[in-house]
ROSE-656065 format. One record per residue: residue in three letters; x, y, z of N, C-alpha, C, O in turn. Coordinates in steps of 0.02 Angstrom, whole numbers, plus 50000, padded with zeros to 5 digits. Example, Ala and Ser with C-alpha at 12.3 -4.5 7.8 and 13.67 -1.06 7.14 Angstrom:
ALA506604971650390506154977550390506604983550390507124983450423;SER506424988850354506844994750357506455000250394506705005750402;
***
This chain:
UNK489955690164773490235686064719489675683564673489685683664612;UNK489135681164718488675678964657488205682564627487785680264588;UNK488255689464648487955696464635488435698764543488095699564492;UNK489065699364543489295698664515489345694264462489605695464407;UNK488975687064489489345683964413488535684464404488535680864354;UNK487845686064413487325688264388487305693564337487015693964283;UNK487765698364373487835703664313488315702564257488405707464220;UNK488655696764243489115695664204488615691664151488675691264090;UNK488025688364202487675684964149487145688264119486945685864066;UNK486825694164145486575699064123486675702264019486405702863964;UNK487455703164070487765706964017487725703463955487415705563907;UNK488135696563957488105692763903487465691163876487355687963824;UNK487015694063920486415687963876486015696363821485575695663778;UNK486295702363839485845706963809486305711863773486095717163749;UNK487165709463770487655712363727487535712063677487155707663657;UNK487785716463638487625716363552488025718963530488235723463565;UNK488535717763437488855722063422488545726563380487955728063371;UNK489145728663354489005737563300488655733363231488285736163191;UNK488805727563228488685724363155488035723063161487605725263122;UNK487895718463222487065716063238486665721863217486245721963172;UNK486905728063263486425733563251486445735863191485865737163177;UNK486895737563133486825738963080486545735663049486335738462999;UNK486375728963056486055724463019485165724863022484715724362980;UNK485215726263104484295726063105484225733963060483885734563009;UNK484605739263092484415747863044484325744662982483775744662954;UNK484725742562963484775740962879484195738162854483945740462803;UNK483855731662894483475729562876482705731962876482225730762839;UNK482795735062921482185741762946482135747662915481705751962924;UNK482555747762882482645756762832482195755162795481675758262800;UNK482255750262751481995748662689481255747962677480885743962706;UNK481075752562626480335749862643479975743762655480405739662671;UNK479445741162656479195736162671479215732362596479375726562585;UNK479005737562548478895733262494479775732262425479875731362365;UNK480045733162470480835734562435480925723462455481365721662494;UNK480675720662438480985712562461481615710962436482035709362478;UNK481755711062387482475710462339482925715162394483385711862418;UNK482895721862418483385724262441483445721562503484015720662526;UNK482795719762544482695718762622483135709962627483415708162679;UNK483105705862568483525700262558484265700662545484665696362561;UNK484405706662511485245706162499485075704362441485485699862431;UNK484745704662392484975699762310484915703862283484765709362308;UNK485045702662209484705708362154483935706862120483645701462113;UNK483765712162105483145711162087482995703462018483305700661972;UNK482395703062052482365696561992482665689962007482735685961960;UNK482865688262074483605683162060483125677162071482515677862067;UNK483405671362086483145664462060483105663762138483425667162179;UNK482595657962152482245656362227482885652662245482865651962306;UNK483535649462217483985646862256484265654362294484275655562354;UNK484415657262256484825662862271484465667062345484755667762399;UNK483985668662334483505669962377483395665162428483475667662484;UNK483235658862430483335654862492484015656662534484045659462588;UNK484535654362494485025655362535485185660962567485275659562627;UNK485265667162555485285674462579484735675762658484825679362707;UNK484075669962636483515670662672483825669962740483755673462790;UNK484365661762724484395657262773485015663462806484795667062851;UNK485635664562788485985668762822485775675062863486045676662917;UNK485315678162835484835685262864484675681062926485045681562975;UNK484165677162927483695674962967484225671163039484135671463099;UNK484645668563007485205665563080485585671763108485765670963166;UNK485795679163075486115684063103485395688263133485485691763183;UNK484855688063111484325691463139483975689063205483825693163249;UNK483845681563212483525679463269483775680463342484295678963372;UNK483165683963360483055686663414483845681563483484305683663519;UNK483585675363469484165671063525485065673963491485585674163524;UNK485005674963449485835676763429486045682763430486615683363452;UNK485585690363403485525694563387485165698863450484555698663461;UNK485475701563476485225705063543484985712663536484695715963580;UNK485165714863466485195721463469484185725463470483635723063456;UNK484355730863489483575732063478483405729963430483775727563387;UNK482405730463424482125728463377482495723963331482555725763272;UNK482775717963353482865712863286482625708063285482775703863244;UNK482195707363327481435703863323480995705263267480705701063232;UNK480965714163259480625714263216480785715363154480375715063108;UNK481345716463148481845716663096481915707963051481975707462990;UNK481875702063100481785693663087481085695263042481035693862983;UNK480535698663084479925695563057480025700762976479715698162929;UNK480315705762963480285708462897480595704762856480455704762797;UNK481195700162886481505697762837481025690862819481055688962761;UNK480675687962855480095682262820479605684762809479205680562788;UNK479375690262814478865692862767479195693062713479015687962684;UNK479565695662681479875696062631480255690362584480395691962525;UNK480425684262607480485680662596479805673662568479755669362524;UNK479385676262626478535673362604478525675462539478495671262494;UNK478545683462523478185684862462478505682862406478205681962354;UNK479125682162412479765679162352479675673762330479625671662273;UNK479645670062404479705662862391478905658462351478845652662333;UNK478515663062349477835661962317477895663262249477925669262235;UNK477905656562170477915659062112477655661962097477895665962056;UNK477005662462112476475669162082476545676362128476335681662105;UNK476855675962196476865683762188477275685862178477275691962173;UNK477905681962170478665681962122478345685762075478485691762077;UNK477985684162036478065685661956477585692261968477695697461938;UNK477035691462013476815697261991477135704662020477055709661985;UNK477545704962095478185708262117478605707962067479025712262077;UNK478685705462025479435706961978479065712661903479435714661857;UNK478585713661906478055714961841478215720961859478555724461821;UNK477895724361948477735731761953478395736361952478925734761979;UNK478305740461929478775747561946478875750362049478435752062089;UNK479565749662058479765752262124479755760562098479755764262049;UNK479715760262187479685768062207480535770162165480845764862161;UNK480805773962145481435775862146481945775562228481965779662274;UNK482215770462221482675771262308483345774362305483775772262345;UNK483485778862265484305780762262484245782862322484615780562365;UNK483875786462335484135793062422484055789162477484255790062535;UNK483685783862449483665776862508484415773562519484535770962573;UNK484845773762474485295769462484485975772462475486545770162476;UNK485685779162465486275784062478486335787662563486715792162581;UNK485845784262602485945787262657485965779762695485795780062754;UNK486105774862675486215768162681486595769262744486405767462800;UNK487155772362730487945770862779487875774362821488345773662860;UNK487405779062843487215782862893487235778062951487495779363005;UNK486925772162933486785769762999487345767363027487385766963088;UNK487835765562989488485763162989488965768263057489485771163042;UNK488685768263126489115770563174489045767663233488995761463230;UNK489025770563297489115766863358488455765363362488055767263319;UNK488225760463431487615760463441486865763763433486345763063400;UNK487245768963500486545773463490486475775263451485885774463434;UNK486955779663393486745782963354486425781263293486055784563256;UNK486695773563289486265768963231485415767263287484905764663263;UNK485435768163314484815766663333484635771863347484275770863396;UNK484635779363332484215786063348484165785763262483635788563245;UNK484495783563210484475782963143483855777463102483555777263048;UNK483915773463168483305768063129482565769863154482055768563121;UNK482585773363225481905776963242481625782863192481065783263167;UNK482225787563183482095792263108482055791363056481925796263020;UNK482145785663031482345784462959481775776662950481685773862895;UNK481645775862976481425767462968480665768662919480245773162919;UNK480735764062890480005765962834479565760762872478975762262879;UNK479765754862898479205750362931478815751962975478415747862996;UNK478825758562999478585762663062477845766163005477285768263021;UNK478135765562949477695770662894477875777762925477315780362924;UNK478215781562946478235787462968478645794762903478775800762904;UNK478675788762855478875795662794478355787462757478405781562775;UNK477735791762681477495789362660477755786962581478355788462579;UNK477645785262544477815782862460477255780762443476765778962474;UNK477445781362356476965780062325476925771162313477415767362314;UNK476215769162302476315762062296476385761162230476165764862185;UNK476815754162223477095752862144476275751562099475735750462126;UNK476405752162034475735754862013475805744961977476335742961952;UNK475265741061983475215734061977475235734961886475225740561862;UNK475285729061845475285727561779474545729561758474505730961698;UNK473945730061794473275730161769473175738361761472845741161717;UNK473505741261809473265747561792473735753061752473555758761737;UNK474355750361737474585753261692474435750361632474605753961585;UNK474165745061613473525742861553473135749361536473175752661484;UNK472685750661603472075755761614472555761261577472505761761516;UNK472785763261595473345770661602473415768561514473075772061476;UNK473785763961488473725763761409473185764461356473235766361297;UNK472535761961400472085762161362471785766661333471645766861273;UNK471605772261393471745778861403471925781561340471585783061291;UNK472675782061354472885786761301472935783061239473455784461210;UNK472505778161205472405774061150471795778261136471675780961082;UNK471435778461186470625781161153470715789861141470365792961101;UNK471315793461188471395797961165471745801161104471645806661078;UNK472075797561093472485797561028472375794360962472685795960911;UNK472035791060965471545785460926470655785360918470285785860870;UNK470585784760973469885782960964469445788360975468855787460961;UNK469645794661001469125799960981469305801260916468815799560882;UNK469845803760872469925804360815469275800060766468865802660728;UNK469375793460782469015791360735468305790760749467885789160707;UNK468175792160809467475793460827467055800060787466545800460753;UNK467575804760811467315811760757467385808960675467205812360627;UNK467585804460671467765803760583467035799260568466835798660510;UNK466745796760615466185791760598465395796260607464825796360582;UNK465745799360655464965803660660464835809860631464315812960629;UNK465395811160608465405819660567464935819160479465035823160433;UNK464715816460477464145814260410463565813860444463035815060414;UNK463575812160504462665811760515462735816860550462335821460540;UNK463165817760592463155828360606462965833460542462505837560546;UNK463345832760491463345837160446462575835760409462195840160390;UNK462475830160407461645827260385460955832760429460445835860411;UNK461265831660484460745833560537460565841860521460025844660512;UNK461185844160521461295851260527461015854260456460755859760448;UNK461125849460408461015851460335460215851260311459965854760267;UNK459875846260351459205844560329458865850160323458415851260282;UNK459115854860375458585860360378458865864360311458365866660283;UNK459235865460288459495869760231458795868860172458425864060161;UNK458845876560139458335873660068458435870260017458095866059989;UNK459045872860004459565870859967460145867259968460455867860020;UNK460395863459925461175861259925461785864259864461435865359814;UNK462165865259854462635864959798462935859159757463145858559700;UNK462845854759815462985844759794462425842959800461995845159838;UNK462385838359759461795831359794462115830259823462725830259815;UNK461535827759905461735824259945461035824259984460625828460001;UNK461155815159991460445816560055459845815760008459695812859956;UNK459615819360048458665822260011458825825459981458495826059929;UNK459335829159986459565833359887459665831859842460245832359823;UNK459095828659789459105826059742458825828459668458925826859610;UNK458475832659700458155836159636458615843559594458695848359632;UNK458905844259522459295847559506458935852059476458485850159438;UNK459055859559486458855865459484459525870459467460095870159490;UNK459195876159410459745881559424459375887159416458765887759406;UNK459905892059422459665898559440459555902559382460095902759353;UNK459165905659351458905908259318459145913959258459035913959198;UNK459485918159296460125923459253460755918059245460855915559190;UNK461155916259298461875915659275461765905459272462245901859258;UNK461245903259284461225894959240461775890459331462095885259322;UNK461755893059392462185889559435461725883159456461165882859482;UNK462095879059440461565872759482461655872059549462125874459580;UNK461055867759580460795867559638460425863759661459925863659624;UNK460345859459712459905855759724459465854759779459765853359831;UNK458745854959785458325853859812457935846959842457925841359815;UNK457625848959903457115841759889456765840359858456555845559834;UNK456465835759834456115833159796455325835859782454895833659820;UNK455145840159734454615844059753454555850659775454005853459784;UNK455085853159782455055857759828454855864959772455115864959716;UNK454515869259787454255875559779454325882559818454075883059874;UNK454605886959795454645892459834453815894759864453375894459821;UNK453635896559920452815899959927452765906459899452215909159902;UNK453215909459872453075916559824453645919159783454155915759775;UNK453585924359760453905924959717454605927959741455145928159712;UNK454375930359809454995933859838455245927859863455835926759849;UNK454875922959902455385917459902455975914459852456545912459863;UNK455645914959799455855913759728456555915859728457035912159728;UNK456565924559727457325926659724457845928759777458415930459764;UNK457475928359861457775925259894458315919159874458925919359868;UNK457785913459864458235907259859458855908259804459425906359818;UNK458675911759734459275910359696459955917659712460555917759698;UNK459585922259740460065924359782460515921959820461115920959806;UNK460265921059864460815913759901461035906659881461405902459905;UNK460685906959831461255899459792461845903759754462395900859749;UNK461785911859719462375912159710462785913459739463355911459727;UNK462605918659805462875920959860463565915359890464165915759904;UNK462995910359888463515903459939463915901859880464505901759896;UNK463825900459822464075896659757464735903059741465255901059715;UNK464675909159754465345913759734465805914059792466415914559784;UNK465515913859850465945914259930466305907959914466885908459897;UNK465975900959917466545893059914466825891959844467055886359834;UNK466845897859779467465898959747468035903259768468605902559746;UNK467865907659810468135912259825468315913859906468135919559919;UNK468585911059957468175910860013468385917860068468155920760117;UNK468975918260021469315923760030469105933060034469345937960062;UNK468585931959995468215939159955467825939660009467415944260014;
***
């Protein structure tokens, strides 16, 4: 007889229903960093709203009421999660980042939704608090800054980088030239060519060393001077 009512007290003290257990799966599916879903609210909601939800989770979760596996640890996710909410600053900075996408998360929601075991062979496979399937982490407000800046300097600021330095490039490259067709620079001195009168400009001083230099040079002042009318020919 008193063998019996031991096991009656057994029973009662480590029974659990289908709901308890759906409740810890449920709460265990979810990733760690999902808090809004691991609370029941909608995203963003106000710390009353969130307290209260806290307080209902936390009395159907504790371990003395809630017998079902793991809802011990299923309690401690739901005040981790509640810690980070209930904190205004990591409120705000959790409400800033981008979530993983959870549709397939919450489309396989109701899975767990059956008898015992099978919700609990569902929360050993499926449970993200285990970390045993990985995600990407939400990317914080600072580095999608970085990520903008980025494509500011690419879209922007090399452009105008080549627009600032392309004159002392063209300077550099030009100094060595004998000649110019513009002033520009040390090309200051105005010269033309001898048969057809094309102007041209030199440095300051400057002298061919012979005579073949001589028609070298106005060779190629007309050479260049008929090609950039013509560029086509």
């Amino acid at each position: 007889m008193t063998q019996n009512k031991d096991d009656n007290s057994h029973e009662s003290n480590t029974a659990y229903t289908i709901e308890q257990q759906v409740l810890v799966n449920r709460t265990l599916f979810y990733q760690e960093c999902m808090y809004y879903d691991i609370l029941e609210v909608p995203r963003r909601s106000p710390i009353e709203v969130i307290s209260k939800s806290y307080r209902r989770l936390s009395l159907q979760l504790h371990p003395d009421k809630n017998k079902a596996p793991r809802a011990e640890e299923a309690c401690k996710v739901i005040n981790n999660a509640y810690d980070k909410l209930s904190d205004t600053e990591s409120k705000h900075l959790y409400d800033t980042v981008e979530l993983p996408n959870i549709e397939e998360h919450l489309r396989q929601r109701n899975r767990s939704h059956s008898y015992p075991a099978e919700a609990e062979q569902n929360a050993q496979n499926q449970t993200y608090c285990n970390h045993q399937q990985t995600f990407v982490r939400p990317k914080t407000y600072f580095e999608r800054m970085d990520e903008d800046f980025v494509k500011f300097l690419l879209l922007v600021g090399i452009p105008i980088l080549i627009l600032l330095l392309y004159p002392v490039i063209s300077y550099l490259f030009s100094s060595n030239e004998i000649f110019m067709l513009r002033r520009s620079g040390v090309y200051t001195e105005q010269r033309f060519t001898s048969v057809r009168r094309i102007p041209y400009y030199v440095k300051k001083g400057y002298q061919p060393s012979n005579l073949q230099a001589y028609h070298d040079l106005e060779n190629n002042v007309e050479l260049k001077y008929y090609r950039n009318k013509n560029p086509y020919s």
